[in-house]
Structures are given as structure tokens and as C-alpha cells.
C-alpha positions, -999 to 999 in steps of 0.1 A, spaced: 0 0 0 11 35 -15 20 57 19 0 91 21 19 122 24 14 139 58 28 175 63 30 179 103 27 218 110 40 234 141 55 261 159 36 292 150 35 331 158 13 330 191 27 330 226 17 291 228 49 281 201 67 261 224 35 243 233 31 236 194 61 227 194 63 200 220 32 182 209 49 176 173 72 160 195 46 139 203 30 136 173 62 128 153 72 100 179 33 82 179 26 87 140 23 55 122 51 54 99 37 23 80 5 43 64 20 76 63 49 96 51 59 126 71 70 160 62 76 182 91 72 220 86 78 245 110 65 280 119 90 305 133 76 330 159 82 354 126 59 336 106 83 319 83 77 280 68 108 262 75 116 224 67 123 211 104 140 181 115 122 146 110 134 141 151 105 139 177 138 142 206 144 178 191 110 188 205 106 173 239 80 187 268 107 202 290 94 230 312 133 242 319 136 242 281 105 242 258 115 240 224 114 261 195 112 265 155 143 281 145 152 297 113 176 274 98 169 297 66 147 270 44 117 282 30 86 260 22 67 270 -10 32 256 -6 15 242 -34 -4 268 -62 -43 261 -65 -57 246 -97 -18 225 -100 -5 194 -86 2 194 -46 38 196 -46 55 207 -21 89 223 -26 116 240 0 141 267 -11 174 256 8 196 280 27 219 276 -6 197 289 -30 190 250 -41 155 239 -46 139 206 -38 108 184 -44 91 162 -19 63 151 -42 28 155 -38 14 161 -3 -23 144 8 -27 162 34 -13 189 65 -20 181 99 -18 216 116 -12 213 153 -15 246 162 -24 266 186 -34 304 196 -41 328 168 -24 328 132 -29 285 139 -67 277 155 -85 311 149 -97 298 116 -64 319 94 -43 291 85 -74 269 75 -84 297 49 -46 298 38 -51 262 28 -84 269 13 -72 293 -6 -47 275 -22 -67 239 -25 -48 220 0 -64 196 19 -60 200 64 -71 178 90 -89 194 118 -112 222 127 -125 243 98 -125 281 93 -159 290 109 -154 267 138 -120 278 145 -128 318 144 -159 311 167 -143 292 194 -114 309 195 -136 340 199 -147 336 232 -180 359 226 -187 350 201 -186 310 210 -206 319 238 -233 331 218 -238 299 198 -238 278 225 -266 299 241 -284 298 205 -283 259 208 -294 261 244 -267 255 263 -260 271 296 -224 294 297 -211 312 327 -225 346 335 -205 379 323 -194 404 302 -171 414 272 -152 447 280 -131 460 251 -97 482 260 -107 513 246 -142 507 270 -117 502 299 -98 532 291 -124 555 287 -143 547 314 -128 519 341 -155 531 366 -182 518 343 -164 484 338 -156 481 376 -194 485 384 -207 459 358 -180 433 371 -192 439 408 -228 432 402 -216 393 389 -201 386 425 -170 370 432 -151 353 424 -145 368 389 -124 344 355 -109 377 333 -96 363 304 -86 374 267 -116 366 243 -92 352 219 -63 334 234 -60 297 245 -44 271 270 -55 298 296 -25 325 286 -36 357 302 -62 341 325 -65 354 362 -87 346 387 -106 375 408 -111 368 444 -109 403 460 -121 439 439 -93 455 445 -74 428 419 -93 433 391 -74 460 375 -45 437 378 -63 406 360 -76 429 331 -39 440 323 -23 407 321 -56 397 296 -56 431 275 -15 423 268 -30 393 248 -61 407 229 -81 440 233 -112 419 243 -115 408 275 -143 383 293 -152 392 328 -171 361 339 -183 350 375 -168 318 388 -191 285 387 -191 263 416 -186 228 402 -164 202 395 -145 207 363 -149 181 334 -137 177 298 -145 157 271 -131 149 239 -151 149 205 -140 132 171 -152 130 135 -150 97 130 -166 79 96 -198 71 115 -205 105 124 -195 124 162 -186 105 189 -178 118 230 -150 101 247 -156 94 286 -155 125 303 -124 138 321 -117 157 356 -98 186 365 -89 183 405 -75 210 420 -57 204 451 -38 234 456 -38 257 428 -63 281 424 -73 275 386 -61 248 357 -36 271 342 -10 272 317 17 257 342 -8 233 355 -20 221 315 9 215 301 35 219 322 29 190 349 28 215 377 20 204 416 -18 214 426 -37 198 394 -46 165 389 -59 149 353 -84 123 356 -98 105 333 -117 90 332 -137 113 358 -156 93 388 -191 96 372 -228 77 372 -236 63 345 -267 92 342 -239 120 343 -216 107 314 -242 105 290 -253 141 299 -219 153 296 -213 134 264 -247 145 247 -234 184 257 -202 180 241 -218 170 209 -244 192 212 -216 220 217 -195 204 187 -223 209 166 -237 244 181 -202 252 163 -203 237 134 -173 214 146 -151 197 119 -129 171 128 -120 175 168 -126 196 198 -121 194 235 -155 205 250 -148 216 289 -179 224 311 -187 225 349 -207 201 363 -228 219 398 -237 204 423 -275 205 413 -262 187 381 -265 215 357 -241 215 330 -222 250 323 -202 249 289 -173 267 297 -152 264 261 -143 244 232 -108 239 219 -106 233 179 -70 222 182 -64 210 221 -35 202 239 -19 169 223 3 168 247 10 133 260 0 144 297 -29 163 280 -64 156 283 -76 150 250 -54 116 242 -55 113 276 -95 110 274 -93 87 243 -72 65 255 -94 59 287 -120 55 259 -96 25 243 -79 47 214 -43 47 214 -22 78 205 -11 66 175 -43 53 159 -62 92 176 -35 111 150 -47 82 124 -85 90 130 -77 130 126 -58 125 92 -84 101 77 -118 129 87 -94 154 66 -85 128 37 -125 121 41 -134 155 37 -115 154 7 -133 129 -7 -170 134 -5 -160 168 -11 -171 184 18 -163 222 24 
């Protein structure tokens, strides 16, 4: 059997690069090497294509040292539309050189420029076939507001809150104060449009709010202010698969002595979190959460994965929190994580993500 051509995109301009960059690690290490041929491209933090190293060690999960896509001064030229797909790279030397056609790219991106819907209309544009989210459900869920307002159009209960924008905040931080006080405490201020919780603070006192709206408005210029939900904190992984959408078993997020699942705490292994899954759930409760992720997925427009993560209360009302179009990948993440508890390895999860795309392809399917 003819191996399909797999381009494995990483790195990226957004503050979560190294994160990208570590789950290609990943990736690169768990891909199945008997159905597919790998290209690896990388994305500097400048926004340049480079051909990286075939070497899943070169990109390990190291919190002392996250890794990075350097310039080793290659350039990738992409594939024209109405042509063949082949991918060529422009060596330091001047020299150019074919790879053959590509199937497929497998962006693992994260954070704008990667899962905000951009690079999926960059490989629209020129006819090149993706796995993973599309451009309408990437630019809604990375859109916090936005996403919110979907899922509240498919009748799904969000968190309570507000959407301040910085030039509201500059012209009149009185006003803004005011409206956050009447949701209680404690307050989530985050950046509408940033993931794996970068810029995220958690409110417990008035007097830190001012605080908790700079650190969001240094990543985006629209900010959630949204009161804190009293519940246990579960995710849940949705695939595309060929027979349609399918929930993994849900997930937990314990904290024991952090204060919120943060950045440190998601993908850097940090004391005060622990990642269950799957979660300690009746029977009742899983099939709720599971029927709310796919309603969520759907309330979207989802294309090929998402990580759904909601609070379960203690009255058993479900409160979507997000959806991630490109998750952590991670191997302590939870979206393998979940699928694995489910009884899908690593290795055929990445499988299952290239075939939607290649799928897609097929039938057609925009």
C-alpha cells in the first residue's frame, strides 16, 4: 500500500509556540510510519515556513527548556491552486527541492495565526487539503464571545459575564468596575481570543481586578469578565469519526492546591492539578456530559475534533465553559489522555484526525 503524504505543521507566531512545538514531538514519535509519510514543517515565531527536523527528541516537553522552531533559513513553498500538490523547499543555498505531492497537512497549532480559523483559509485558498477544525469553527471558538453566543443559541447554559473591550476600559474603568461587581465574586478575566489559559487570572478580592484585566488586555483587546461557577470541572473529547460524532468518557480537572487549571498546571505538569480521566461519574452523568459536548461540537459547526470543557454543579446543571478546535496533544494532556481511557491509542487518535481530513477530501465536503 502507496503511503500518504502527511505534512506535520508546528510552531507558530502566538505565545503558545513552544506548546506547538512539543506536541509535534509527540505527534512525530506516535505517528504511524507504515500508512503515512511525514513531512515536518515548522513556523517561526516570525511567521516563516521552514523544513524542520524529522526528530521527535528535538521537540521534547521540558518546562526548563520548551522547544522552538528556528530559522535554519529554508523556505517551504506551498503548493499553487488549480496545480499538482507539490511541495517544494528553497534551501539556505539557494537550491530547490521536491518532496512530491502532499495528501494532506496536519496543523497542530495553537493560539491565533494556527486555531483562529487563518491558516485553514490559507489552505483553502490554495486547495490544499487539512485535518482538523474548519474556518468558521476555529474563528468562533477561538472567539470567546462570540462562542458563547452559539452555544446559548443551541441552548446551552455558559457562565454569567461580560465582554469589556480596552478602549471601554480606558475611557471609562468606573463603568467596567461597576458591571463586574454586580456578577459577585469570584470573577475568570480572560482574553476573548487566546488559549491554553494564557492571560487568565482569577478575581477573588475587587481590589485585583485591575490587575487581571492588564495581564488579559496584553494578549487581545477583548477581554471576558465572567463569574466563577461552583462545580467540578470536566472535559471531554469529541472526534469525527466515519460514523459521524462521537464523546469520549469524560475527564476531571482536581484542583488540590492551585487556584485555577492554568498554563503551568495544562501542560507543564505542575504540583496542585490533577488529570483524571476518566472522571468518577454515574452512568446518568456521562451520558449528559457526552450528549453536551456533541451538542456543543455541533452548536459550532465542529469539523474534525474539539475538546468541550464544562462544569458540572452540584445540582447537576451542565455549564459549557469552552471548546478547543486544536487542544493540547500533549501526552500528559487531556484529550489523548480521554481517548485513550475510551480504548484509542495515541497513535491510531492522530490516524483517525488525518483520515476525517482525507474524508473530507473525498466526499467533497467544504
Amino acid at each position: 500500500m502507496d503511503k500518504q503524504t502527511v505534512v506535520v505543521l508546528f510552531g507558530g507566531r502566538s505565545s503558545e509556540h513552544s506548546i506547538s512545538s512539543a506536541t509535534a514531538g509527540g505527534v512525530l514519535g506516535a505517528i504511524d510510519r507504515d500508512r503515512y509519510a511525514v513531512i515536518p514543517v515548522g513556523i517561526t515565531r516570525e511567521g516563516a515556513f521552514v523544513l524542520e527536523d524529522d526528530d521527535p527528541a528535538k521537540f521534547p516537553l521540558d518546562a526548563a527548556h520548551l522547544p522552538e522552531v528556528a530559522d535554519n533559513g529554508s523556505r517551504v513553498l506551498w503548493p499553487e491552486p488549480g496545480g499538482d500538490r507539490t511541495l517544494r523547499v528553497v534551501r539556505p543555498d539557494g537550491g530547490t527541492e521536491t518532496f512530491g505531492e502532499i495528501d494532506i497537512v496536519l496543523p497542530i497549532l495553537h493560539g491565533p495565526h494556527g486555531e483562529d480559523g487563518t491558516i485553514q483559509g490559507y489552505f483553502d485558498t490554495l486547495e490544499v487539503p487539512y485535518a482538523g477544525g474548519g474556518v468558521l469553527d476555529s474563528a468562533l471558538c477561538m472567539d470567546k464571545h462570540f462562542m458563547k453566543i452559539a452555544l446559548r443559541a443551541a441552548g446551552l447554559s455558559v457562565a454569567a459575564g461580560l465582554t469589556v473591550r480596552a478602549r471601554q476600559w480606558a475611557q471609562d474603568a468606573a463603568a467596567v468596575r461597576a458591571a463586574a461587581a454586580e456578577l459577585g465574586l469570584p470573577l475568570f478575566v480572560k482574553p476573548a481570543r487566546a488559549g491554553s489559559s494564557v492571560g487568565v487570572s482569577k478575581v477573588e478580592q475587587p481590589d485585583e481586578l485591575d490587575a487581571a484585566l492588564a495581564i488579559a488586555f496584553a494578549e487581545d483587546d477583548k477581554v471576558l469578565i465572567e463569574t466563577g461557577v461552583v462545580g467540578r470541572e470536566i472535559e471531554v473529547a469529541v472526534l469525527e469519526g466515519a460514523d459521524g460524532v462521537r464523546a469520549s468518557l469524560p475527564g476531571e480537572i482536581v484542583l488540590t492546591s492551585r487556584g485555577f487549571y492554568d498554563f503551568e498546571g495544562k501542560y507543564l505538569g505542575g504540583d496542585g492539578v490533577d488529570v483524571v480521566c476518566p472522571a468518577e461519574l454515574e452512568e446518568s452523568e456521562i451520558a449528559a456530559i457526552q450528549d453536551a459536548a456533541i451538542r456543543a461540537f455541533e452548536a459550532v459547526d465542529g469539523r474534525g475534533l474539539a475538546r468541550v470543557d464544562m462544569f458540572l454543579t452540584p445540582s447537576g446543571e451542565l455549564v459549557v465553559n469552552e471548546l478547543n478546535t486544536m487542544p493540547g496533544f500533549t501526552p500528559i494532556s487531556m484529550f489523548p489522555k480521554c481517548w485513550v481511557a475510551s480504548g484509542l491509542s495515541y497513535g491510531d487518535l492522530i490516524s483517525e484526525l488525518i483520515e476525517a481530513g482525507l474524508r473530507r477530501l473525498r466526499i467533497g465536503v467544504d
